[in-house]
C-alpha positions, 0 to 999 in steps of 0.5 A, spaced: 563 498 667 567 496 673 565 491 678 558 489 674 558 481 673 554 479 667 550 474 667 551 468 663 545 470 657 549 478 657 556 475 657 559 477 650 562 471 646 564 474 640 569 480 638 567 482 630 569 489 632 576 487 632 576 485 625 582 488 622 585 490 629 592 488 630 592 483 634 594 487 640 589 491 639 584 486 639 586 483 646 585 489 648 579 490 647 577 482 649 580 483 655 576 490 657 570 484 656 572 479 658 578 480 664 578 472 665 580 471 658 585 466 655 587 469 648 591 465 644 593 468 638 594 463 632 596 463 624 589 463 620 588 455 618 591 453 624 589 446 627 586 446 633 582 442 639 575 442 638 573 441 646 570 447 648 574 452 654 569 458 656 575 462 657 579 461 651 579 466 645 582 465 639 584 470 634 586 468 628 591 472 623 592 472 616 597 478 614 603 478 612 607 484 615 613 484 611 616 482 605 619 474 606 626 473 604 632 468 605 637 470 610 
């Protein structure tokens, strides 16, 4: 709903929706939640910084979309 401020207690602090999306899609979709949102998209098993950003999401990938090869 446009215009509509959720309070802290309503605001949504997880996607699993996206699950299977691409990462595309589930930008998307966080960002129609979340307009405000820093997405970050990372390879799954990344390292990442441990201080907490109320406005950071990260989207963890772990598909490979074709076939590696040298060239």
């Amino acid at each position: 709903m446009a215009g509509v401020v959720r309070s802290a207690e309503e605001r949504k602090t997880s996607w699993p929706e996206v699950v299977g999306m691409t990462a595309e899609e589930a930008k998307k979709v966080i960002l129609k939640d979340m307009p405000e949102a820093d997405i970050v998209v990372l390879p799954a098993g990344s390292v990442v910084t441990t201080e907490f950003r109320d406005n950071r999401v990260r989207i963890f990938i772990d598909t490979v979309a074709d076939t590696p090869r040298i060239g």
